[in-house]
N, C-alpha and C positions, 0 to 999 in steps of 0.2 A: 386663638390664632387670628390676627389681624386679615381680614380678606380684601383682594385691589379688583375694584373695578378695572374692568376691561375691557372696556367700551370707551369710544374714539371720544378723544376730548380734542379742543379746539382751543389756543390759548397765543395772544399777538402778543411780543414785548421785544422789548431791546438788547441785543447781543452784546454781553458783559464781558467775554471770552470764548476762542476757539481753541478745539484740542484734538487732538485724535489717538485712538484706543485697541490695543490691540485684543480680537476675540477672535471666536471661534471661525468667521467667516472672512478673517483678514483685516485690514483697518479700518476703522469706520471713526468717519468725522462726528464731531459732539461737539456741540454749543450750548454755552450756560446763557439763558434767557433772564431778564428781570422784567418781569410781568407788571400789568399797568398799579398794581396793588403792591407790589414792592417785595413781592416772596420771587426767587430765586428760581430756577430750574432744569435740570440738566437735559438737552434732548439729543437722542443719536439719530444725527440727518443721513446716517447712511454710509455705504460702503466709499472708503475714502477714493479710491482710482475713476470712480462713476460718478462721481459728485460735479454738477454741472454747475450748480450757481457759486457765485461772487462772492457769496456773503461772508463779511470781515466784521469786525469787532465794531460798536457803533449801531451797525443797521438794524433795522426793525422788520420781523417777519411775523409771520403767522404758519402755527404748524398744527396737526392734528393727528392722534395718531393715539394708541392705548398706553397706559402709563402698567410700568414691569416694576418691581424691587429686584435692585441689583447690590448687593452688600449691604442688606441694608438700608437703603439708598430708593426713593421713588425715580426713575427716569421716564420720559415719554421717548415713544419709539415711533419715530412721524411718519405716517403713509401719505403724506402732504406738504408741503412747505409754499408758502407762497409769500415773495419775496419781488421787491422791483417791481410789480404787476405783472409778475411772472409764477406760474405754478408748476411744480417739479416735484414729483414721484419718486423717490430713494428705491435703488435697486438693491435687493433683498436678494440674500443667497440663502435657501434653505440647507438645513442641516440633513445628515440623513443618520 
């Protein structure tokens, strides 16, 4: 059985496309990143109604946060984003 670290990683690139996803905590925005090495990435920046920044397709950020398997699928889950030279905190709704 494949094991994922989970432990915050920290990773800048360029925003390929925006989306948003519907889960258990309502909608949360996601952005596919292409990193300065040219591998692809999907990251969920958080619950879509509390998302404060700008960021649109183009712009270049920086996120950090622990990387989950979803389908499948590695995604990082940002506790950080820092964008514009601006830094934003994704508001988490815990499950119970």
């Amino acid at each position: 059985m494949e094991r994922i670290d989970r432990s915050d990683r920290e990773y800048t690139g360029t925003v390929s496309d925006m989306m948003t996803a519907k889960t258990r905590g309502g909608q949360h925005q996601l952005a596919k990143i292409t990193v300065d090495s040219g591998k692809t990435m999907l990251v969920d920046l958080g619950n879509k109604d509390s998302f404060e920044a700008s960021i649109k397709k183009g712009a270049k950020i920086t996120v950090s946060g622990p990387a989950v398997k979803v389908n499948d699928r590695l995604m990082l889950v940002a506790n950080e984003i820092q964008f514009d030279g601006e830094t934003f905190e994704p508001q988490r709704v815990a499950m119970k």
